[in-house]
C-alpha positions as CSV (number, residue, x, y, z in Angstrom):
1,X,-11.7,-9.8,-10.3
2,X,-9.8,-6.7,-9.9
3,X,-7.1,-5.4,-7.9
4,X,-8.8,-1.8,-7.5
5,X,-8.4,-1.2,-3.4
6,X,-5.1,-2.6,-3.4
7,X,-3.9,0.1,-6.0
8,X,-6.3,3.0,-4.4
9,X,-4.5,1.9,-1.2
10,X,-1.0,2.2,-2.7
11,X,-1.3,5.6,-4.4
12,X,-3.4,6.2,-0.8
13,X,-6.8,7.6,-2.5
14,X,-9.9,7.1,-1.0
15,X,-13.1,5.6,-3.0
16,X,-14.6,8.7,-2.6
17,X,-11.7,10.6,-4.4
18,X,-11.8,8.2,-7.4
19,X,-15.7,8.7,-7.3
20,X,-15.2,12.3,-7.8
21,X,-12.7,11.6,-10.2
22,X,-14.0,9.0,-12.3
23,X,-17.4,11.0,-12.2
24,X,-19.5,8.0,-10.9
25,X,-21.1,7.6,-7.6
26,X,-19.6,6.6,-4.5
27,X,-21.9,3.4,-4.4
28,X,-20.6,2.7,-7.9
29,X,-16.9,2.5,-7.5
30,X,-17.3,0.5,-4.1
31,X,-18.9,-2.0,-5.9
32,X,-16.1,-1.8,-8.2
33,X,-13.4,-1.9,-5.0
34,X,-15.3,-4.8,-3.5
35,X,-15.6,-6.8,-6.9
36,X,-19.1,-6.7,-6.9
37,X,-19.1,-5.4,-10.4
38,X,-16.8,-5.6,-12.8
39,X,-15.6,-2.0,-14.9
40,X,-16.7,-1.9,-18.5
41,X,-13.2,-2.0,-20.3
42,X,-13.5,1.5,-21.1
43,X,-14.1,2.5,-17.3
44,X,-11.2,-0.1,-16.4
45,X,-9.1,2.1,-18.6
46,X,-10.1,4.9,-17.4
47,X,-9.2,4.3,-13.7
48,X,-5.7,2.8,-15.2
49,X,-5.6,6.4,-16.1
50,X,-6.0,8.3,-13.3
51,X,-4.3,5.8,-10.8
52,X,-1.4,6.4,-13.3
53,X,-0.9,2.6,-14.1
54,X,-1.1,0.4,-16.7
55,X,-4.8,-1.1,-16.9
56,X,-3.2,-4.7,-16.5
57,X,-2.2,-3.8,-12.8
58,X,-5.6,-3.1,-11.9
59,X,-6.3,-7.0,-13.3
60,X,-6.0,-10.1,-11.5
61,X,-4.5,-13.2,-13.0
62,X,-6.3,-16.3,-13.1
63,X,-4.5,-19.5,-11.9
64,X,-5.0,-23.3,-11.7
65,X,-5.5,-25.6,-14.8
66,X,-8.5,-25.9,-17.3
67,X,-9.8,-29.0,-18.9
């Protein structure tokens, strides 16, 4: 899971502004935004980039115990 529209939301850029960006369709980073599909590392890195945060802010944590 990533934390993608709340960052985009923040820095107040639209999808389509990362799209253009990021130089991926629209339809691409929505499904990234709505955690449909995940970023390859290097894309994740990438957006990290030009949002102008660290790639771990655009992760979210998992929580709860393992067995």
């Amino acid at each position: 899971m990533n934390r993608i529209k709340e960052v985009l939301k923040v820095k107040k850029l639209t999808q389509t502004e990362l799209s253009i960006k990021l130089g991926k369709s629209y339809n691409m980073v929505n499904s990234y935004v709505q955690n449909r599909t995940q970023p390859r590392i290097e894309v994740l890195f990438e957006i990290a980039s030009l949002l102008n945060v660290e790639p771990g802010e655009l992760l979210i944590k998992k929580t709860g115990k393992t067995k």
